[in-house]
C-alpha positions, 0 to 999 in steps of 0.5 A: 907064745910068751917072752921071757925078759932077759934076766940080771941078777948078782948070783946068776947062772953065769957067776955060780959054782961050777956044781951050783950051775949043772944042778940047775940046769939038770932042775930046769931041763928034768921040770920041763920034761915032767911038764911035757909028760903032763901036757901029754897025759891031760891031752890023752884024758881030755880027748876020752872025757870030751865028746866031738861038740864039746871039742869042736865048741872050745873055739866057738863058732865067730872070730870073736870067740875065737878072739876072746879065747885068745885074750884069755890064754895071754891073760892067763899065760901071764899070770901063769909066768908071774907065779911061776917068777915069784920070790915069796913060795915055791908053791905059787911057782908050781902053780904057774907052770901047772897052770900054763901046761893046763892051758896048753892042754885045753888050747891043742885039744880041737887040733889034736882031735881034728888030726885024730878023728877027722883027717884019721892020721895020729901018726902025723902027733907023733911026727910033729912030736919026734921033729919038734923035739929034734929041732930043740935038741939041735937048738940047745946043743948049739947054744950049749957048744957055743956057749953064745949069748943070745941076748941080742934077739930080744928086740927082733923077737919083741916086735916078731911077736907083736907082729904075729898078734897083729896078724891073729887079730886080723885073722879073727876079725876077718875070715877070709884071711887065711894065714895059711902054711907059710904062716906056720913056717914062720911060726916054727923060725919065731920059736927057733929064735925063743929056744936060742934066746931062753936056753942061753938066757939058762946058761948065763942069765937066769938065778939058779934058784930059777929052774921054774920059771926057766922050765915055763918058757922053755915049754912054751916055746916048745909047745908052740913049736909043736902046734905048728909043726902039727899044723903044716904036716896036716896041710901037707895031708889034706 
């Protein structure tokens, strides 16, 4: 989960040339697409490199590693997002999103094998993959149509997410909470919000030298979507 402060700068989408404006947005949405192929193609040689033990032990065996793995993935999701933002080289911004699509990666594993191996239902990555890519298509070409500012939403989303980490947190350090499916609905309704904020924030408040940095927050919005469609379609299973 990441937010992705609102953006003014003198030379903004917004404020562009016509041309100067549809390039960036085709950059953006063309280096999001790639970061989805590459989530997908780390996830297919993880699931064949990494045997049942190693998969089921990335999260430890105590709320506290699970704790501190989430810690971790915030740490590492921020730097991700601040070379993905930086000014001095475009390497570094690559960088950034090969590197939260790399976390990404290592964080699904345990979900995915579990969907695969365990409840035997691939089928139910390519449903989640089909319904989450849907919604995001629905959410774009509102906002693309309406040409809305959703700028409003930061502070709902602020203290949505601040609200979500409570709960992690106190789920990590008691078990017995279980956050369960309406969790993951709410989840779902949270990365709606993101999806409307970032892509308008493409559309009128990001630089057009920005499509990095646009590509990352998209995605992880996108991907965390996609985890918890996941998650309710295999509640729905077992």
């Amino acid at each position: 989960m990441s937010y992705q402060s609102e953006m003014q700068y003198p030379h903004v989408a917004i404020q562009a040339e016509a041309s100067e404006r549809a390039a960036f947005i085709r950059r953006t949405y063309a280096h999001l697409a790639g970061a989805i192929l590459a989530f997908v193609g780390l996830e297919y040689v993880l699931l064949q490199v990494l045997s049942p033990d190693m998969v089921l032990g990335l999260f430890g065996h105590s709320p506290y590693s699970l704790l501190l793995l989430m810690v971790a993935f915030m740490g590492a999701s921020w730097l991700a997002q601040s070379w993905a933002r930086s000014e001095t080289s475009r390497l570094i911004q690559y960088l950034g999103l090969a590197l939260y699509v790399g976390i990404e990666a290592v964080i699904f594993v345990p979900l995915l094998y579990f969907a695969t191996e365990r409840l035997d239902a691939p089928q139910l990555i390519g449903t989640a993959g089909i319904l989450t890519l849907c919604v995001f298509g629905g959410l774009t070409a509102a906002v693309f149509i309406t040409r809305k500012d959703y700028s409003f939403l930061a502070p709902f989303l602020t203290v949505a997410s601040f609200l979500v980490l409570g709960l992690i947190l106190v789920a990590c350090l008691f078990q017995g909470l279980n956050l369960g499916m309406w969790f993951s609905f709410g989840m779902v309704a949270l990365m709606s919000g993101y999806i409307l904020y970032q892509t308008s924030n493409i559309m009128l408040h990001y630089r057009t030298d920005q499509h990095v940095a646009a590509a990352l927050a998209l995605f992880s919005s996108v991907a965390t979507m996609f985890y918890y469609v996941l998650r309710i379609l295999m509640s729905s299973r077992r």
